[in-house]
Every structure is written in structure tokens, then in C-alpha cells.
N, C-alpha and C positions, 0 to 999 in steps of 0.2 A: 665608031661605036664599039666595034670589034676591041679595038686596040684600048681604049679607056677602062674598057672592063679587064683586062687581063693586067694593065695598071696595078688596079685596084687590087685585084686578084694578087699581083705581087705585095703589094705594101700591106696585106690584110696577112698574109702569109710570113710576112717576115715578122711584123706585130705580134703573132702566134709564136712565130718560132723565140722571136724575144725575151716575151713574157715567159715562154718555158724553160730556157736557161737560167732566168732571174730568178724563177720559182727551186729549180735544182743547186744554184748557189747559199740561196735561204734555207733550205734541207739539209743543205750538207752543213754549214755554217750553226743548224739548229743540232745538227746531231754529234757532229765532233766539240761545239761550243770554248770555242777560242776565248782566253782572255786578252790576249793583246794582235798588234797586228804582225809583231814577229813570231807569234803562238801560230799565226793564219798562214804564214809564208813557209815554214817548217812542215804543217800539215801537208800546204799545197804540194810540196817540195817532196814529200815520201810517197804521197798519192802519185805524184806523178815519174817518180824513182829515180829522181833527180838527187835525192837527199846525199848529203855529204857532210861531215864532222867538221867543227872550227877544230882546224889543225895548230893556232896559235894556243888554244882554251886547253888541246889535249896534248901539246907540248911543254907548258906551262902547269899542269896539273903533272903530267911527267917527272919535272921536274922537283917540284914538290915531293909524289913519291919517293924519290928518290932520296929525298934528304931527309925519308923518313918523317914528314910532317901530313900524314893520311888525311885528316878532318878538311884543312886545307886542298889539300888534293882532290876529294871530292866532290869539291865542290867547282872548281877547273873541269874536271872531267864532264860533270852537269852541264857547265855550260858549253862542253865540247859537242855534248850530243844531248838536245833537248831534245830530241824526240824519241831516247833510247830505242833506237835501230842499229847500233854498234855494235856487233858481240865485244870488240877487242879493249873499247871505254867501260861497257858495261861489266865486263872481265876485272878491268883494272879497280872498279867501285866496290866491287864484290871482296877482291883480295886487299884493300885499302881498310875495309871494316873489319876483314877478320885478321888484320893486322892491328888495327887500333882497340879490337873488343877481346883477344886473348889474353890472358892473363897464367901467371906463373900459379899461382891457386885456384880461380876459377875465371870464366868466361863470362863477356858482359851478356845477354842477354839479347839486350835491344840492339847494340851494334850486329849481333850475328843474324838478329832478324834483317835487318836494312841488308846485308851480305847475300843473304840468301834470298832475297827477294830480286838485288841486282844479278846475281846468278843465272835466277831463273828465266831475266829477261833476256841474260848473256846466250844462254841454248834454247832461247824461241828465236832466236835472230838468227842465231849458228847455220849454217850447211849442214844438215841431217841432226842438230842438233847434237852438234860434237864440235868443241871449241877446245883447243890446246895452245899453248905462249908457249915461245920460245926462248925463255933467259932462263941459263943455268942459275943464278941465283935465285928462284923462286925454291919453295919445298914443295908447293900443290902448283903442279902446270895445266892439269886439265879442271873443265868445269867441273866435270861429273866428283871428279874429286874433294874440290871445292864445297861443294855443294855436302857431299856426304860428312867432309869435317864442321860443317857449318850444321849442319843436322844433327850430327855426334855431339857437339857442342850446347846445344841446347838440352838435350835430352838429360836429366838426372838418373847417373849410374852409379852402383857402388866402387867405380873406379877413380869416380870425381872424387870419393873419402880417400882415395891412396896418398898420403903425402910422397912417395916415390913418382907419383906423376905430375906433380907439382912442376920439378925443377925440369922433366923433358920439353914442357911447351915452350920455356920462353927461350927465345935466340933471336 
């Protein structure tokens, strides 16, 4: 009799424990709200700090930058790091739009928003929120930099009317 009860006592307790993993799966599933199942594996995968870049997505977007074709690039880089936890992708997204949105008169706009928006996710990911690339070819290596020509670039100054500033931006 002893023994049957403590049975029971197991399989009632594992039922419990079951049903409350099951219910903390559906919580969680309810509150990050995945659209796909690779959306669910990415999630699980930073939750768990597993998470890692498609090194072919952000070679391949590389290389794009590279050949100067940003729109395309970006979109490599996206799928390097769907879960933007990168600084060094989310770096590259940032410097890819405000390479495609400067302009020798004026600045686009919308691309410096998308910039600055990747920016900011580039130094929420950062170590102390201080992100810097190392390729002498760049002209803005660190975020904060980035960041602040992408801020300048939106804002309407009476330096935007200088036609002598025109011809410094583009290279």
C-alpha cells in the first residue's frame, strides 16, 4: 500500500511538473511571439547564449559591401544576424545606409533613419556600449561617431544651404 501511494505521488508530481514547463513554454512563445519556427530557434538560441551569426550571410553581405552595392548588403547582413545581437553586423548596417543615404547636396532622410536606428542597436549589444572597426578605409570607425553624423545629417542647419559643403561629403 505504502509503495502504490508514493507511485502515484510520483506520476502526480511529474504531471505537475509537466504541465508547468508546458504552461512556461506558452509564456514565453506568447510574449516574444515568433513568426516562424526559425524565428523560435534564433530566440531559443540568445535566450540560451548560444546565439551565433550566419558567417556565410555576413560574408557574403561583405562582400557586397565591398563592391559598394549597400541595399544589397544589407540585406545579407539581416540575414547574418536575425536576431541583431551583433555589434560588428549591426555596425556594418548602419555604415552601409549612411553610405547609400549621403549625398553630395543633401542627405536622404529615411536611409539615415534605418542608420541610426542600426547604430543604436550596434552600442546596446557593444561591451560598455563602445563599438570601433578596424579598416583603415572607413572615415567614421567608431559608433558614437557614426551615430552623431547620422544625427548631424538629419537635423536642418544653415550649413546644409553652404554650397561649399556640398562637394566635401561625397568620396
Amino acid at each position: 500500500m505504502l509503495r502504490l501511494i508514493s507511485v502515484k505521488k510520483i506520476v502526480q508530481t511529474t504531471g505537475i511538473v509537466l504541465a508547468l514547463l508546458y504552461s512556461l513554454v506558452i509564456a514565453w512563445l506568447y510574449v516574444k511571439q515568433p513568426r516562424s519556427l526559425e524565428e523560435i530557434k534564433t530566440q531559443a538560441a540568445v535566450e540560451a547564449n548560444v546565439y551565433s551569426i550566419k558567417q556565410e550571410n555576413f560574408n557574403e553581405g561583405l562582400k557586397l559591401f565591398n563592391a559598394t552595392q549597400y541595399l544589397p548588403a544589407v540585406e545579407q547582413f539581416k540575414l547574418a544576424d536575425p536576431a541583431q545581437q551583433d555589434a560588428t553586423t549591426q555596425f556594418y548596417i548602419a555604415y552601409s545606409y549612411y553610405l547609400q543615404g549621403r549625398g553630395s547636396v543633401s542627405d536622404d532622410d529615411e536611409m539615415f533613419k534605418l542608420g541610426l536606428a542600426a547604430v543604436e542597436r550596434c552600442l546596446a549589444v557593444a561591451p560598455n556600449r563602445i563599438f570601433e572597426i578596424d579598416r583603415a578605409d572607413f572615415d567614421i570607425r567608431s559608433a558614437d561617431a557614426l551615430r552623431a553624423r547620422l544625427k548631424d545629417g538629419l537635423e536642418v542647419t544653415p550649413s546644409d544651404f553652404n554650397p561649399l559643403n556640398w562637394f566635401k561629403k561625397a568620396k
